[in-house]
DOBAVEX-954249 format. One line per 2 residues: their letters; for each residue x, y, z of C-alpha. Coordinates in nm, 2 decimals, decimal comma. Layout:
a> X/Y/Z | ...
***
This chain:
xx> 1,39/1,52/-5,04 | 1,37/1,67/-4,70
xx> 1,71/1,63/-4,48 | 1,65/1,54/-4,12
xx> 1,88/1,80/-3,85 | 2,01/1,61/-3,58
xx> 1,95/1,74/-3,27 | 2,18/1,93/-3,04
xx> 2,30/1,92/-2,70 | 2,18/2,31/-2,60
xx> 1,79/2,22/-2,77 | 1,52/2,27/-2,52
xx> 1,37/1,99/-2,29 | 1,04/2,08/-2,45
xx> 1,12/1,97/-2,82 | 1,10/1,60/-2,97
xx> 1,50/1,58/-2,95 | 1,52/1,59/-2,59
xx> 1,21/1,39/-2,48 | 1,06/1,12/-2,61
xx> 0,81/1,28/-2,80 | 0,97/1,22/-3,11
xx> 0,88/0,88/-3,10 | 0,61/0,75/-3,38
xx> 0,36/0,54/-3,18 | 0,08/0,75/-3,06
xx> 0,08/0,58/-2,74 | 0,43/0,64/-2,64
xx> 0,39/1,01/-2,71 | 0,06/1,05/-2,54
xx> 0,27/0,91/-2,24 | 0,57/1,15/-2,29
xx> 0,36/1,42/-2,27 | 0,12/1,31/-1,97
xx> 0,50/1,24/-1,74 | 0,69/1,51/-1,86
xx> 0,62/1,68/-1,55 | 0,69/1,40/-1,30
xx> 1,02/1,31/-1,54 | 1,16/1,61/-1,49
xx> 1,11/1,60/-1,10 | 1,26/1,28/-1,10
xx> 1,56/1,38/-1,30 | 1,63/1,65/-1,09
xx> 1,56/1,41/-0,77 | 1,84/1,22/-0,94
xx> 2,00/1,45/-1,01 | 2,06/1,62/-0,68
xx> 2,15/1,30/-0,53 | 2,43/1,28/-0,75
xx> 2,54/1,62/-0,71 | 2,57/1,53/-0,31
xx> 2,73/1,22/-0,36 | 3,04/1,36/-0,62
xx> 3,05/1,64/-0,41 | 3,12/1,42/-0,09
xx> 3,40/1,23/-0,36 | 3,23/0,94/-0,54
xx> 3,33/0,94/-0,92 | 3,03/1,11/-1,11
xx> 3,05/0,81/-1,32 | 3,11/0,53/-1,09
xx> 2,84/0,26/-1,06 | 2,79/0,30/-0,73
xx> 2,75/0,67/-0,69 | 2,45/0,64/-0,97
xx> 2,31/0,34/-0,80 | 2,31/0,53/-0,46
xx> 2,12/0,84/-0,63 | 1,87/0,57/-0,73
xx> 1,81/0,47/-0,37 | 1,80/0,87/-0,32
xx> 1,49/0,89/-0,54 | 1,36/0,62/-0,38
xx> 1,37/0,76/-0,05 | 1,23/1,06/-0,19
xx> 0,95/0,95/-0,29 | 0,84/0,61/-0,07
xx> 0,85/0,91/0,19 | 0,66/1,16/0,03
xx> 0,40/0,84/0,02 | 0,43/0,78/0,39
xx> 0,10/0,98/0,48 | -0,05/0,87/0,19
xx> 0,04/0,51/0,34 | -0,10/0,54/0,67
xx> -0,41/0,59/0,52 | -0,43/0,30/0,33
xx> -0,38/0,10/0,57 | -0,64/0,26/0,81
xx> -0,83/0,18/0,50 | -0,74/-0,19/0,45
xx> -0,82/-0,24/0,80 | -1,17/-0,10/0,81
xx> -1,24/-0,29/0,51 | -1,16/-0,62/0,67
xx> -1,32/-0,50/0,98 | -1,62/-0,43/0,77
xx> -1,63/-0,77/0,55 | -1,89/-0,96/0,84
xx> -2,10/-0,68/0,76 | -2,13/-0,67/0,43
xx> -2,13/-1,04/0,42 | -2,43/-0,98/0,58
xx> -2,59/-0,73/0,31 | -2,53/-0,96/0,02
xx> -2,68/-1,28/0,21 | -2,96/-1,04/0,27
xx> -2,98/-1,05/-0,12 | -2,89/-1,36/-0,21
xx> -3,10/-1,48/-0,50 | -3,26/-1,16/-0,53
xx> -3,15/-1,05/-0,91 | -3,40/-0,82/-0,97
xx> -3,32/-0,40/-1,02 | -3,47/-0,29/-0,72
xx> -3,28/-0,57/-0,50 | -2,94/-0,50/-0,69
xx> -2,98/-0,11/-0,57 | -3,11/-0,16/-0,25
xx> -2,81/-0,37/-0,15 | -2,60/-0,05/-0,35
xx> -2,71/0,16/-0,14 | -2,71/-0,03/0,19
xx> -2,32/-0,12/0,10 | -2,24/0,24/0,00
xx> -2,39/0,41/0,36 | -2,14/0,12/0,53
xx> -1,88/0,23/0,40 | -2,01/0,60/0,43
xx> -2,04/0,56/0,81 | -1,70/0,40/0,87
xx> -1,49/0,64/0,61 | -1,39/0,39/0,42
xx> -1,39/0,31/0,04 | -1,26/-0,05/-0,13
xx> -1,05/0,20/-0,38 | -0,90/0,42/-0,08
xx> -0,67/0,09/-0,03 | -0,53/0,11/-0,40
xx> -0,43/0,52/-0,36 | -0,06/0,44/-0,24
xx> -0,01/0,23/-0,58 | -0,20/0,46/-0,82
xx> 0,04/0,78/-0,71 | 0,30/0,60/-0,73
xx> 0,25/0,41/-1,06 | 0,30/0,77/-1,29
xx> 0,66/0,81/-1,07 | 0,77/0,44/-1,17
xx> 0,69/0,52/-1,55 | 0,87/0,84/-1,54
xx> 1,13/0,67/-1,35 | 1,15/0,42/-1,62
xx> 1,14/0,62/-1,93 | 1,41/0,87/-1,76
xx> 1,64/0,49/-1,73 | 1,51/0,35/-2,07
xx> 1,58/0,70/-2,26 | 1,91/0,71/-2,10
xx> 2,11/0,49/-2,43 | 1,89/0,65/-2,67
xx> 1,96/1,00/-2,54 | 2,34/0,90/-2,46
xx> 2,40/0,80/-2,81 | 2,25/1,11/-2,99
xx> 2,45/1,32/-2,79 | 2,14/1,50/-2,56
xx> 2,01/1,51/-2,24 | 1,69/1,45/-2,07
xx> 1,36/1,69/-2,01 | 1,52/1,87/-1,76
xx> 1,89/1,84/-1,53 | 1,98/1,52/-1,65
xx> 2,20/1,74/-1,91 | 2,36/1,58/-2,21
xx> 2,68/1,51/-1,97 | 2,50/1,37/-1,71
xx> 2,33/1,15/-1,94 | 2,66/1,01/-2,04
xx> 2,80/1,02/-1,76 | 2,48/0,75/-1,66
xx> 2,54/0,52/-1,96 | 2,90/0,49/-1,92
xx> 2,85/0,40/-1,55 | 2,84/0,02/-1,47
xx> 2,68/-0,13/-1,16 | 3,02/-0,32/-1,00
xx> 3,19/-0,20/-1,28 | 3,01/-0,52/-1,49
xx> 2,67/-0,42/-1,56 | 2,56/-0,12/-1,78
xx> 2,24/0,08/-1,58 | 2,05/0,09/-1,91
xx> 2,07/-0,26/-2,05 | 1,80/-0,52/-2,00
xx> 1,81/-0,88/-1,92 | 1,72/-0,97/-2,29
xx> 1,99/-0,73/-2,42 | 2,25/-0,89/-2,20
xx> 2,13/-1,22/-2,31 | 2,19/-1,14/-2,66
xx> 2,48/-1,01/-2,58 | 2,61/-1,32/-2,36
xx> 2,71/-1,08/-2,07 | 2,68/-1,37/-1,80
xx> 2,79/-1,13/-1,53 | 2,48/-0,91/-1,63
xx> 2,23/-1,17/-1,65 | 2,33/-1,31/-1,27
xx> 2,28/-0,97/-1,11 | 1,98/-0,92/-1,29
xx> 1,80/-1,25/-1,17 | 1,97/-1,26/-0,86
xx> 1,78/-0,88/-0,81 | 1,49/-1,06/-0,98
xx> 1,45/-1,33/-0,72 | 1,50/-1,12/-0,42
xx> 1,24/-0,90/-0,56 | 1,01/-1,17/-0,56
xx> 1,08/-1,31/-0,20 | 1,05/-0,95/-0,05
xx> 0,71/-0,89/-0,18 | 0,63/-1,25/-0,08
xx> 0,76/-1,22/0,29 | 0,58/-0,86/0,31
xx> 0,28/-1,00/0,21 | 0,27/-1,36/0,40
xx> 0,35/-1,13/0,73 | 0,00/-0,90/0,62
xx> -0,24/-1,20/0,60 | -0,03/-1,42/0,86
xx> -0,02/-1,19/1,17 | -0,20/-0,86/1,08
xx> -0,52/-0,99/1,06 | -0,82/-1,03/1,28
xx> -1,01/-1,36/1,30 | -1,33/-1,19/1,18
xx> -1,13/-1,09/0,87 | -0,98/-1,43/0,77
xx> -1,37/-1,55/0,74 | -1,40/-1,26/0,43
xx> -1,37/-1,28/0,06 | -1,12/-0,99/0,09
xx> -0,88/-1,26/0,28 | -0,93/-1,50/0,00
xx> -0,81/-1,28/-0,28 | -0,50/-1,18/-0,05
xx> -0,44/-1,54/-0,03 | -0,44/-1,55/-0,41
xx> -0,24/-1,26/-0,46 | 0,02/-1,35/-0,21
xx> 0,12/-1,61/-0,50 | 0,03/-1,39/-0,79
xx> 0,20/-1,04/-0,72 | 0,55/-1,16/-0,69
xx> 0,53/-1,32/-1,05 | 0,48/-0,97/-1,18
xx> 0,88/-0,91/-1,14 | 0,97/-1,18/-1,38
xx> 0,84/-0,95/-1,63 | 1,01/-0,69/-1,46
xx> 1,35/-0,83/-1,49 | 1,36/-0,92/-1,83
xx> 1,22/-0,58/-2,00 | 1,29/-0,33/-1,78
xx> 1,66/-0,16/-1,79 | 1,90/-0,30/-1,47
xx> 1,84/0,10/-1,36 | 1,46/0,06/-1,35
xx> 1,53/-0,30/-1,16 | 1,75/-0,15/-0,91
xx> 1,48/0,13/-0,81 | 1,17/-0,17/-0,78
xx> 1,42/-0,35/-0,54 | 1,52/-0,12/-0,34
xx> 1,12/0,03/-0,34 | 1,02/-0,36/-0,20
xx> 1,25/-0,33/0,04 | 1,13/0,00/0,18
xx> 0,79/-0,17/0,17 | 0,92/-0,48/0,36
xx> 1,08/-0,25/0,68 | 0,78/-0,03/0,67
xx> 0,51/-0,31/0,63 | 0,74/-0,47/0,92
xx> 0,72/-0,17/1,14 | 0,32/-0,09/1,08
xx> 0,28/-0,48/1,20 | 0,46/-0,44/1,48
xx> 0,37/-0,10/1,64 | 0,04/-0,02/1,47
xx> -0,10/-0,42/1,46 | -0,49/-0,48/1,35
xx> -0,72/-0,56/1,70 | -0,74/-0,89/1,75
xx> -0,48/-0,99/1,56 | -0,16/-1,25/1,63
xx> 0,03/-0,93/1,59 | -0,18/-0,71/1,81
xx> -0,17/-0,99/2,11 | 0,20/-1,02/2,05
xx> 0,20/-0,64/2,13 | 0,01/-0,62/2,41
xx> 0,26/-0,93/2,55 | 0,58/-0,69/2,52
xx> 0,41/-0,38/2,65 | 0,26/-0,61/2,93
xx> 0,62/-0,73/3,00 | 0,75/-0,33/3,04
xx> 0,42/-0,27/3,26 | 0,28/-0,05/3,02
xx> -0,07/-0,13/2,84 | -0,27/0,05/2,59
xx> -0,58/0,20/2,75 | -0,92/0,31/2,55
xx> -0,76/0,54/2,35 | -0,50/0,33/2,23
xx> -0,24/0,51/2,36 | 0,08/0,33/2,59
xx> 0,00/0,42/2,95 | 0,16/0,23/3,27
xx> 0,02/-0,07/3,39 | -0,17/0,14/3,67
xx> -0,31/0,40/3,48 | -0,48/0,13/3,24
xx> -0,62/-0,15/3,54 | -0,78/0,18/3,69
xx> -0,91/0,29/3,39 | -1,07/-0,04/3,33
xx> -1,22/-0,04/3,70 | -1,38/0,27/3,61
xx> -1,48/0,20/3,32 | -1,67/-0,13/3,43
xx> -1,84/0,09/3,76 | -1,98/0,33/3,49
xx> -2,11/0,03/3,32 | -2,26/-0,14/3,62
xx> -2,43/0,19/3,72 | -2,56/0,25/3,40
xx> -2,74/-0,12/3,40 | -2,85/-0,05/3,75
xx> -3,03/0,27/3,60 | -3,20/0,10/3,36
xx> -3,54/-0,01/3,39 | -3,59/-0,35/3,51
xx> -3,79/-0,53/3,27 | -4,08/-0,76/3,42
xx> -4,15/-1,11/3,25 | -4,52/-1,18/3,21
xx> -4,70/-1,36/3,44 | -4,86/-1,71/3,41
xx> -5,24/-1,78/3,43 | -5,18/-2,02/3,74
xx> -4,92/-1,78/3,93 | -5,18/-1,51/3,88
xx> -5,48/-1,71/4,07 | -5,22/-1,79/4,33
xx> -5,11/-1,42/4,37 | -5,48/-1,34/4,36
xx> -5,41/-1,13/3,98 | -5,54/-1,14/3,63
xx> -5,28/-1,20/3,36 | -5,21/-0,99/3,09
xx> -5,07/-1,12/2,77 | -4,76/-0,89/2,70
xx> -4,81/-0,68/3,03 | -4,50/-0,64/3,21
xx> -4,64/-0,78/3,55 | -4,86/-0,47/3,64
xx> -5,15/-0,64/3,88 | -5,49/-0,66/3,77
xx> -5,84/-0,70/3,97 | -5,89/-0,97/4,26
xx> -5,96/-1,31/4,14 | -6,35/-1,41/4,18
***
């Protein structure tokens, strides 16, 4: 009979004691190995945080100090994404931009369910998007990066107990100490970082279960105000016509019931780093409405109303110029447009049989009024 070691607290973060490799469904283990390098940068994100937070005096096991160090990761990482964000919503706004057009392709097709049609309005739909930069997955980036850093951020939480217990620490800084310094910690000195709703509920902590669905439910009204603002003021009237519109109608009730889920199985740790992540969301959807607002939006006109009241306007560019510089911008930019149309060939209507007799011409159907031989 083969006798099992247990593991101890100096073995590598590359063996099955210290990870959670040692796990017996495939699945779990495929992940372990996939995250271990984004677990270990989150640990020492973590990690770090704590270290600055004990060193200004917090108790490296306090509830507080562990909860700020989660608000440190997120910080970390929401503002790595920040780039990544501006982009998407370039992208989102394109794509809106873009639905009249493509609305136009596929009623260009409608019916048509043959091969050749089904590729034709491919292609036509691809060199769209081609010629604007834009992509209906570019939108979508933001989430996919940051989906890998919420799992590692939840296994690193989840693991915590299991590692805590068997006396070992994470896949990298989040030593054996550290690790039990976590699990010891309590959030207000109530709730335990690594216990769920359902364990709290079998365990009839009350206190546990009210912090949890009172971080539940705000979860769920952040994402619901952040998105009600997107498809209430940040979108053009031409975009509101769109199927794209629709589904954000949909989703605006849909998304937000994704965090009941979230609050019963996830650990309070993994909770606490969602919140505070829709809350980033929130001020920075908040502050792209208000300062970089879609044209033609209610958001963009209320813009233009508070530069308008500091005598400032945006000019072609899109840039904040005084009130002067942009009125004589615009009066030179309609004299270049009325000199251009008075450089342009003026185009002659044909002439009518009975004009022509009069004016002593022949008509020409389609001419452009040139005259033609006297009238017998």
């Amino acid at each position: 009979m083969s006798v099992r070691t247990e593991p101890s607290a100096t073995t590598s973060p590359l063996t099955a004691s210290s990870c959670p490799f040692e796990r017996t469904d495939p699945l779990v283990d495929f992940f372990g190995i996939i995250l271990w390098p984004l677990k270990w940068a989150v640990e020492a994100i973590l990690v770090g945080w704590h270290w600055l937070f004990t060193s200004l005096g917090l108790s490296a096991t306090g509830g507080v100090t562990w909860m700020l160090s989660i608000l440190g990761v997120v910080l970390v990482v929401r503002g790595a994404l920040v780039p990544l964000f501006v982009r998407q919503i370039k992208s989102q706004r394109a794509m809106m931009e873009l639905a009249p057009e493509i609305r136009k392709i596929q009623d260009r097709y409608k019916g048509k369910r043959d091969q050749l049609s089904r590729e034709a309005m491919s292609r036509e739909t691809m060199a769209l998007y081609k010629k604007h930069g834009s992509s209906p997955l570019s939108g979508c980036w933001p989430l996919l990066v940051q989906m890998p850093i919420f799992f590692s951020m939840y296994y690193t939480l989840s693991d915590v107990k299991h590692h805590a217990q068997q006396g070992v620490g994470g896949v990298g800084l989040l030593n054996a100490e550290l690790t039990k310094q976590f699990n010891d910690s309590k959030l207000f000195e109530i709730a335990p970082f690594h216990q769920t709703l359902g364990e709290a509920w079998s365990a009839g902590q009350t206190a546990t279960i009210i912090i949890l669905v009172v971080l539940v439910i705000l979860m769920i009204a952040s994402q619901f105000y952040t998105q009600l603002q997107i498809i209430s003021k940040n979108l053009s009237p031409e975009a509101k016509t769109g199927q794209a519109y629709q589904m954000q109608r949909v989703m605006l009730y849909i998304l937000p019931l994704g965090f009941i889920f979230s609050g019963v199985f996830f650990p309070l740790g993994v909770v606490m780093y969602w919140f505070f992540s829709n809350i980033w969301t929130m001020v920075q959807q908040f502050i792209v409405i208000r300062e970089m607002p879609t044209p033609g939006s209610e958001a963009a006109k209320a813009r233009e109303e508070r530069l308008a009241r500091k005598g400032k306007a945006l000019d072609s560019k899109g840039k904040i110029v005084p009130m002067a510089v942009y009125e004589a911008e615009q009066q030179r930019l309609l004299e270049e447009n009325e000199k251009r149309k008075a450089q342009q060939p003026k185009r002659q209507q044909p002439m009518s049989k009975q004009r022509a007799k009069k004016q002593g011409q022949r008509p020409h159907d389609g001419d452009s009024g040139a005259a033609g031989t006297p009238a017998k």
